[in-house]
N, CA and C atoms as an extended XYZ file, in Angstrom:
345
Properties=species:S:1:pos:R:3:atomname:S:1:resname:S:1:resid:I:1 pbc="F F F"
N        50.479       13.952      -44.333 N   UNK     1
C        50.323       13.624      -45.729 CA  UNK     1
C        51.668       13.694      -46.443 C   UNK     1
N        51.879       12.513      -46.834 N   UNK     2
C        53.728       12.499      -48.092 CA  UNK     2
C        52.878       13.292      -49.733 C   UNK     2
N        53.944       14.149      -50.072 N   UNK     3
C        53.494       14.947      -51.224 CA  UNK     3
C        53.991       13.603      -52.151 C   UNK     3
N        53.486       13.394      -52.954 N   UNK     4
C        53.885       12.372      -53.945 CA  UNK     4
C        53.850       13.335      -55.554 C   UNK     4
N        54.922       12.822      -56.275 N   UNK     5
C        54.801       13.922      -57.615 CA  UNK     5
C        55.044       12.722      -58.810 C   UNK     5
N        54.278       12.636      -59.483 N   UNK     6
C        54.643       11.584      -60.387 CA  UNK     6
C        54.673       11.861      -61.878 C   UNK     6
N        55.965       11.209      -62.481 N   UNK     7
C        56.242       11.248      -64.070 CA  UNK     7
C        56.625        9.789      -65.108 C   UNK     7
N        56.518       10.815      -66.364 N   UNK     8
C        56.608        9.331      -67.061 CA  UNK     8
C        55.778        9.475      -68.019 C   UNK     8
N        54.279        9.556      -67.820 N   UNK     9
C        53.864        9.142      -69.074 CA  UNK     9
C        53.355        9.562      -70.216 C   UNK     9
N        52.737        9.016      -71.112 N   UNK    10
C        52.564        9.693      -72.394 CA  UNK    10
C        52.061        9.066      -73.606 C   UNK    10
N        52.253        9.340      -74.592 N   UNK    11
C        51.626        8.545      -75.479 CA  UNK    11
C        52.722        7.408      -76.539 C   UNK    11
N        52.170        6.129      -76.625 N   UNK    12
C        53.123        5.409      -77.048 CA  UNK    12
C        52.182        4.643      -77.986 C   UNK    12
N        52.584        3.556      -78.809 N   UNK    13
C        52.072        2.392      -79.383 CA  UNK    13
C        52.197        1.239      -78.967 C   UNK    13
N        51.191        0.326      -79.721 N   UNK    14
C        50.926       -0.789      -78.695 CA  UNK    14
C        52.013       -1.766      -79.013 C   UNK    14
N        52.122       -2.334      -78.188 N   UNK    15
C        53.377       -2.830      -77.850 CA  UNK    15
C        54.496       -2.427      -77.583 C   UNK    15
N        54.879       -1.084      -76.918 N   UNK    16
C        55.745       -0.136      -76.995 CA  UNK    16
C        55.822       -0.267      -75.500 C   UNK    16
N        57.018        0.938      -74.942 N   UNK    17
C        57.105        0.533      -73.122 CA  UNK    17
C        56.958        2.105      -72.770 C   UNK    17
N        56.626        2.251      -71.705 N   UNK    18
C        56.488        3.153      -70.874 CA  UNK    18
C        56.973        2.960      -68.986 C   UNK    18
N        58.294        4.140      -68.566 N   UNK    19
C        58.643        3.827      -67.279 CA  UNK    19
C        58.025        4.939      -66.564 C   UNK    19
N        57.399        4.651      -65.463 N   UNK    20
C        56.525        5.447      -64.519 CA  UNK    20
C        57.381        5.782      -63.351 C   UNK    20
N        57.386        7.158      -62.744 N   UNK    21
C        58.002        7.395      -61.312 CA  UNK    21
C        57.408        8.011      -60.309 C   UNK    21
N        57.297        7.961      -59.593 N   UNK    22
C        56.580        8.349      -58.547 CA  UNK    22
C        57.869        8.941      -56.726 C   UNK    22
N        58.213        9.923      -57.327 N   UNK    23
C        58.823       10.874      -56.240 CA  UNK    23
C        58.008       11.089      -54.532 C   UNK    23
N        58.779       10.724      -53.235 N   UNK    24
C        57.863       11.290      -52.237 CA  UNK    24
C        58.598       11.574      -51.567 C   UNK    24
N        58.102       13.250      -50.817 N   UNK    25
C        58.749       14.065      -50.264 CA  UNK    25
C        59.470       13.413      -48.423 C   UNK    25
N        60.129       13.921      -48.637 N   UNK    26
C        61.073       13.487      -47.057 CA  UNK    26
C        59.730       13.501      -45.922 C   UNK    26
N        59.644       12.874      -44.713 N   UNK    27
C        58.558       12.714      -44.187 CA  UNK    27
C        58.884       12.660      -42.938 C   UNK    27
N        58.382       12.306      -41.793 N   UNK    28
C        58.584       11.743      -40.685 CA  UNK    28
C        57.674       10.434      -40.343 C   UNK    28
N        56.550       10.432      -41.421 N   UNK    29
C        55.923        9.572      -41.263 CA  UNK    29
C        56.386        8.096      -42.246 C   UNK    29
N        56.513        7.136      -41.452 N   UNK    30
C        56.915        6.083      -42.301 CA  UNK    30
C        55.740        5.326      -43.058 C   UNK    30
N        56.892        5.301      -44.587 N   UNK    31
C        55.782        4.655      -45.088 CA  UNK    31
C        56.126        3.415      -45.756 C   UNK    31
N        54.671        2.456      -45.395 N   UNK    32
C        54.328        0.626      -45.375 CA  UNK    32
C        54.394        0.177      -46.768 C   UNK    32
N        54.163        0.406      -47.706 N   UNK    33
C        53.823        0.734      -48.808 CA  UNK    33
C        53.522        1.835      -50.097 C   UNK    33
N        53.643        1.415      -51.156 N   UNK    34
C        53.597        2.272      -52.280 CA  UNK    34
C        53.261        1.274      -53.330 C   UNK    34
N        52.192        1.762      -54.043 N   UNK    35
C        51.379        1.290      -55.504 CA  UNK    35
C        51.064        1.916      -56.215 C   UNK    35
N        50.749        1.616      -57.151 N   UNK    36
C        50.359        1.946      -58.739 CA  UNK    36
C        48.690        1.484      -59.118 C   UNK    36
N        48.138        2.739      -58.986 N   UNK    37
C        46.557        2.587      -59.511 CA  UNK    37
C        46.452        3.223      -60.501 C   UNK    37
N        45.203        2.921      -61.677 N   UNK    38
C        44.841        3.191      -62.633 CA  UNK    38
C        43.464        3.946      -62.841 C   UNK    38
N        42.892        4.356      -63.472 N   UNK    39
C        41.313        4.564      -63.676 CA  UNK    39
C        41.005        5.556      -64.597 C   UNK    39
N        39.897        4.407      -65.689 N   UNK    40
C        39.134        5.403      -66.630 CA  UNK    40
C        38.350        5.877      -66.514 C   UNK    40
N        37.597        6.556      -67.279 N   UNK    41
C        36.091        6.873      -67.006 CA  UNK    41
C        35.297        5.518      -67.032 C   UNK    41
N        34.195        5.978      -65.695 N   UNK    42
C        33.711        4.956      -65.904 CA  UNK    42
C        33.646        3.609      -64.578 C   UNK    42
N        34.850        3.708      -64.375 N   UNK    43
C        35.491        2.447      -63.425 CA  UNK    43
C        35.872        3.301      -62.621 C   UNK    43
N        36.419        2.302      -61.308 N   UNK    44
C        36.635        2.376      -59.926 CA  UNK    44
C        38.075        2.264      -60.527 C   UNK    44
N        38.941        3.033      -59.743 N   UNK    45
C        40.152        2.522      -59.223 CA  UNK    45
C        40.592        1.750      -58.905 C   UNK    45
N        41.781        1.332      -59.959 N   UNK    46
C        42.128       -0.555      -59.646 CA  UNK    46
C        43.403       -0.442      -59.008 C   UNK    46
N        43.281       -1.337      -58.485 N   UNK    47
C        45.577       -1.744      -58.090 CA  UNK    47
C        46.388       -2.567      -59.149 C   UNK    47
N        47.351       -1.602      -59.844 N   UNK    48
C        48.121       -2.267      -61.171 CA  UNK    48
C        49.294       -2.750      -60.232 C   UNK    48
N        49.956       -2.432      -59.662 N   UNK    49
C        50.551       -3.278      -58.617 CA  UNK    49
C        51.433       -2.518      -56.925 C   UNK    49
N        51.961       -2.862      -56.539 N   UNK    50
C        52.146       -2.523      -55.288 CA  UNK    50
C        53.612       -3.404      -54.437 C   UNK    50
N        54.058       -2.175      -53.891 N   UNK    51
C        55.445       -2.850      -53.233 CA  UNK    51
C        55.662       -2.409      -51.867 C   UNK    51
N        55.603       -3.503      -51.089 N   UNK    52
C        55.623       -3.482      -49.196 CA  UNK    52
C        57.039       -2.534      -48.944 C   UNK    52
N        57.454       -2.312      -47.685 N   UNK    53
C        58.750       -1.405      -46.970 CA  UNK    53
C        59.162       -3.107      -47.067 C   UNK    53
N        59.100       -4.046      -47.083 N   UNK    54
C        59.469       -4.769      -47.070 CA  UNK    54
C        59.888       -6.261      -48.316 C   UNK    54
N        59.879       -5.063      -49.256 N   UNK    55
C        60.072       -6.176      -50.749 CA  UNK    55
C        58.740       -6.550      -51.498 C   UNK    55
N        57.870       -7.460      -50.608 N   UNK    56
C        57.002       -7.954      -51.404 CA  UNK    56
C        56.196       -7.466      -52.482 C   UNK    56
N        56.158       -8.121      -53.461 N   UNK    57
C        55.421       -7.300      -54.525 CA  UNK    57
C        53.867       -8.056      -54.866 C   UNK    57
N        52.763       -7.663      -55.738 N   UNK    58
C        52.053       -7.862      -56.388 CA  UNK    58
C        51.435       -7.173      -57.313 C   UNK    58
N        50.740       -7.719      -58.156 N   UNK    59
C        50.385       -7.490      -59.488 CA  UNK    59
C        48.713       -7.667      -59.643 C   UNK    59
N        47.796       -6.641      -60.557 N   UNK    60
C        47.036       -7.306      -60.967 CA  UNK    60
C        46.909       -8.019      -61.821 C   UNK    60
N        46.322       -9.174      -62.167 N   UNK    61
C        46.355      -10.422      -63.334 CA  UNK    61
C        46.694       -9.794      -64.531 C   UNK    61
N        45.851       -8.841      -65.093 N   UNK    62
C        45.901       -8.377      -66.553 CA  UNK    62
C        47.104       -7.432      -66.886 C   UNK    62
N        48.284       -7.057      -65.930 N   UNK    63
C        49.807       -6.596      -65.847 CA  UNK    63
C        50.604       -7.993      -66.154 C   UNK    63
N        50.492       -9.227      -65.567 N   UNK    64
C        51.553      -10.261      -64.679 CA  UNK    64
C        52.137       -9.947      -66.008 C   UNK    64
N        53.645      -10.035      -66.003 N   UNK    65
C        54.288      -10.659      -67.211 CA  UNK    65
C        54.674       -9.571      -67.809 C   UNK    65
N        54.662       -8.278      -67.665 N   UNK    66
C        54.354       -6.750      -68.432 CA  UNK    66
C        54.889       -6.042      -67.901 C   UNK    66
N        54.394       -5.530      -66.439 N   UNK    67
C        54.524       -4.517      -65.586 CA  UNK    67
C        55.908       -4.946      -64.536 C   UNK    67
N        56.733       -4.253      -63.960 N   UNK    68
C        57.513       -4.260      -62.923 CA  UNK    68
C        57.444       -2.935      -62.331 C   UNK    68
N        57.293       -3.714      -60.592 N   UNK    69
C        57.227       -2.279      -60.105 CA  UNK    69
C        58.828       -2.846      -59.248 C   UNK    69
N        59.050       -1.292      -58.941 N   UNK    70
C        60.388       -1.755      -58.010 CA  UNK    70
C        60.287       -0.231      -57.495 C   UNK    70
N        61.578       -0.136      -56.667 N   UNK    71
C        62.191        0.967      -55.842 CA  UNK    71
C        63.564        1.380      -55.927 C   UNK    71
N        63.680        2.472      -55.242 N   UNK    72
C        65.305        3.039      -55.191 CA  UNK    72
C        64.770        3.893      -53.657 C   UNK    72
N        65.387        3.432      -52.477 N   UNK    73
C        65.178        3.743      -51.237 CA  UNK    73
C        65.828        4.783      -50.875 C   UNK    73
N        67.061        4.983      -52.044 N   UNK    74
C        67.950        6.141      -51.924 CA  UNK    74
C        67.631        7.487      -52.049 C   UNK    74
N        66.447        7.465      -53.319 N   UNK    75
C        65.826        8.462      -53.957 CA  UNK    75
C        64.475        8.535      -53.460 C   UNK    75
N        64.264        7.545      -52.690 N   UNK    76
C        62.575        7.729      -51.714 CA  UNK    76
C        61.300        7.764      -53.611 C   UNK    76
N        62.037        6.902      -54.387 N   UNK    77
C        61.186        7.000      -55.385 CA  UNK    77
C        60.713        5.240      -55.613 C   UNK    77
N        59.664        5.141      -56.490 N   UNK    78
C        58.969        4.015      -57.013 CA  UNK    78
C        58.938        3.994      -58.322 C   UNK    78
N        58.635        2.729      -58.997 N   UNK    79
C        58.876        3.116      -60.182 CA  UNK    79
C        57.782        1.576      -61.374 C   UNK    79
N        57.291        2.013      -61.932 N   UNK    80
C        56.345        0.952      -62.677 CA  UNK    80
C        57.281        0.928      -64.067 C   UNK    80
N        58.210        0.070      -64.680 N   UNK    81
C        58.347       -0.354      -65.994 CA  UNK    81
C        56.925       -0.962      -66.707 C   UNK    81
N        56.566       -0.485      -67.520 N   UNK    82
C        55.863       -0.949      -68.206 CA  UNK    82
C        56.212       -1.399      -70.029 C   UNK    82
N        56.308       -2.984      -69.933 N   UNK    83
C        56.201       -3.321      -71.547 CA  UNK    83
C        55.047       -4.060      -72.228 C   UNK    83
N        55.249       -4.091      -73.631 N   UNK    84
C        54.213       -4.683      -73.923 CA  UNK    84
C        52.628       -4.152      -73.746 C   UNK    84
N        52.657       -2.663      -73.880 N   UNK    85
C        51.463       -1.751      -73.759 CA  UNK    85
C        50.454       -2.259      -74.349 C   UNK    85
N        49.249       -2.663      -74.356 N   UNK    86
C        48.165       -2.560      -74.750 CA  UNK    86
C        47.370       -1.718      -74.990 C   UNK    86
N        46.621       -1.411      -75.768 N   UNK    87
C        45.542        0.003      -75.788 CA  UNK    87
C        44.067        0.135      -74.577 C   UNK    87
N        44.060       -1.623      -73.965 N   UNK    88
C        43.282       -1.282      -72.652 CA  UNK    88
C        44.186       -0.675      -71.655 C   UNK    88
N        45.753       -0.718      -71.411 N   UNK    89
C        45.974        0.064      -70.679 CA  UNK    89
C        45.770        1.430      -70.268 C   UNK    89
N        45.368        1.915      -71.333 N   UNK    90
C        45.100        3.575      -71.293 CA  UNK    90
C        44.462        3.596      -70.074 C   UNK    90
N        44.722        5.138      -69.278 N   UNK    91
C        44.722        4.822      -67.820 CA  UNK    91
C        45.121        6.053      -67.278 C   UNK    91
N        44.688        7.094      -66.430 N   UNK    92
C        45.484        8.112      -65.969 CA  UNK    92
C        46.195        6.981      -64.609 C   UNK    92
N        47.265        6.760      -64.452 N   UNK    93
C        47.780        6.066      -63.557 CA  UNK    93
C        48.315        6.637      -61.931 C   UNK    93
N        47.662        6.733      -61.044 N   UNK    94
C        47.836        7.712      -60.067 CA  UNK    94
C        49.067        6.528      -58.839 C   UNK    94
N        50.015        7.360      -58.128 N   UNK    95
C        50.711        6.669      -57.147 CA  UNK    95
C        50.333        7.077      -55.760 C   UNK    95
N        50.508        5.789      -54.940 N   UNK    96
C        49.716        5.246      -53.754 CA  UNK    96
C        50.888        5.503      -52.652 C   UNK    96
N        50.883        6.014      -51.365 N   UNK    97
C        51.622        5.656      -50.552 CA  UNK    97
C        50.517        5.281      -49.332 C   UNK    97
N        50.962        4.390      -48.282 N   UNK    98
C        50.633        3.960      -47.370 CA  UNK    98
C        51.422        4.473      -45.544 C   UNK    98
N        50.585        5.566      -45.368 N   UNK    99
C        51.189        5.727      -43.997 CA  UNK    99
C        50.287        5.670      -43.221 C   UNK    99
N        50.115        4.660      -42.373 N   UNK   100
C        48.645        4.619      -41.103 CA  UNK   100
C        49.509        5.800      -40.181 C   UNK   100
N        47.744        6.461      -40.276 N   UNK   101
C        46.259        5.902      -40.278 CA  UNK   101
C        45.782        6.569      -41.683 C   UNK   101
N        46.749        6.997      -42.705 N   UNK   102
C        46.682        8.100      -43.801 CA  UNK   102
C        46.675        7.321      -45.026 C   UNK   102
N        46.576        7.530      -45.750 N   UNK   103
C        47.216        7.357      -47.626 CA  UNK   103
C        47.288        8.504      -48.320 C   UNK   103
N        48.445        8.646      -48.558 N   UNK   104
C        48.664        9.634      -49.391 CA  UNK   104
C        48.174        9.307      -51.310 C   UNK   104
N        47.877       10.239      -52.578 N   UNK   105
C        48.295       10.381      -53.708 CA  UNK   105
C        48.670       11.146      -54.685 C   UNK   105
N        49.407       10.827      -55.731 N   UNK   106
C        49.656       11.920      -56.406 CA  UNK   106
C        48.818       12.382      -57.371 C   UNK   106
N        49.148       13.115      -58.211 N   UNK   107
C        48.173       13.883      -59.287 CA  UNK   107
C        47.591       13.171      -60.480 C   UNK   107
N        48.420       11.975      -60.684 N   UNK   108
C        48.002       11.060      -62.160 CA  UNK   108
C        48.634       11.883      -63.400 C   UNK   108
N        49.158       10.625      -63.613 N   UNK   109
C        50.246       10.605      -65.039 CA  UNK   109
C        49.391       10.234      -65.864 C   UNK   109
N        48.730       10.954      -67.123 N   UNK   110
C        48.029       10.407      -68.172 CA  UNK   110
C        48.603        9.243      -69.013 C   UNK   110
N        48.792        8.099      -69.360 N   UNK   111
C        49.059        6.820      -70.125 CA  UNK   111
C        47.954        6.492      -71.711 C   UNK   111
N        48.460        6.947      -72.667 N   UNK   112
C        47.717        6.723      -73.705 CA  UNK   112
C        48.690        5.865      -74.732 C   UNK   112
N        47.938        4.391      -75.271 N   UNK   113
C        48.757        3.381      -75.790 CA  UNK   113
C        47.134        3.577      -76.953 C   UNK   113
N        48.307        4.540      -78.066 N   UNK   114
C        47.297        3.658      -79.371 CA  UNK   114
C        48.119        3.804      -80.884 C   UNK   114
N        47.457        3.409      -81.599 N   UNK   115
C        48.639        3.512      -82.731 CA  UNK   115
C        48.080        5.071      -83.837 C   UNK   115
């Protein structure tokens, strides 16, 4: 299991930005991936977006245009820019790693966008 520790968020207004990080501890196990999930009460756990060991990125629809996720391979960290907040974003936003046959997550960063 990668310990994942994640920071960042908090309370902002709408239309305001919020940058998300997601720290993971040194490992031996390699890992395929790392994403960004969300969830309120209520709902299932969604994928806000996600980035391969290998670049590729994606997004869910209601982020495109908003959200950037990226990396720093140096710092073994991830990272969600978020602009253009909405108040449906509100979201404890939890980070994803991918090590088969495992997934690791972290604790969830609370995200509250209201005015």
């Amino acid at each position: 299991q990668v310990q994942l520790v994640e920071s960042g968020g908090g309370l902002v207004q709408p239309g305001g930005s919020l940058r998300l990080s997601c720290a993971a501890s040194r490992s031996f196990f390699t890992i395929y991936a790392m994403g960004w999930y969300r969830q309120t009460s209520g709902k299932l756990r969604e994928l806000v977006a996600s980035i391969s060991s290998g670049g590729s990125t994606n997004y869910a629809d209601s982020v495109k245009g908003r959200f950037t996720i990226s990396r720093d391979s140096a710092k073994n960290t991830v990272y969600l820019q978020m602009n253009s907040l909405k108040p449906e974003d509100t979201a404890v936003y939890y980070c994803n790693a991918q090590t088969t046959p495992f997934a690791s997550w972290g604790q969830g960063t609370q995200v509250t966008v209201s005015s």
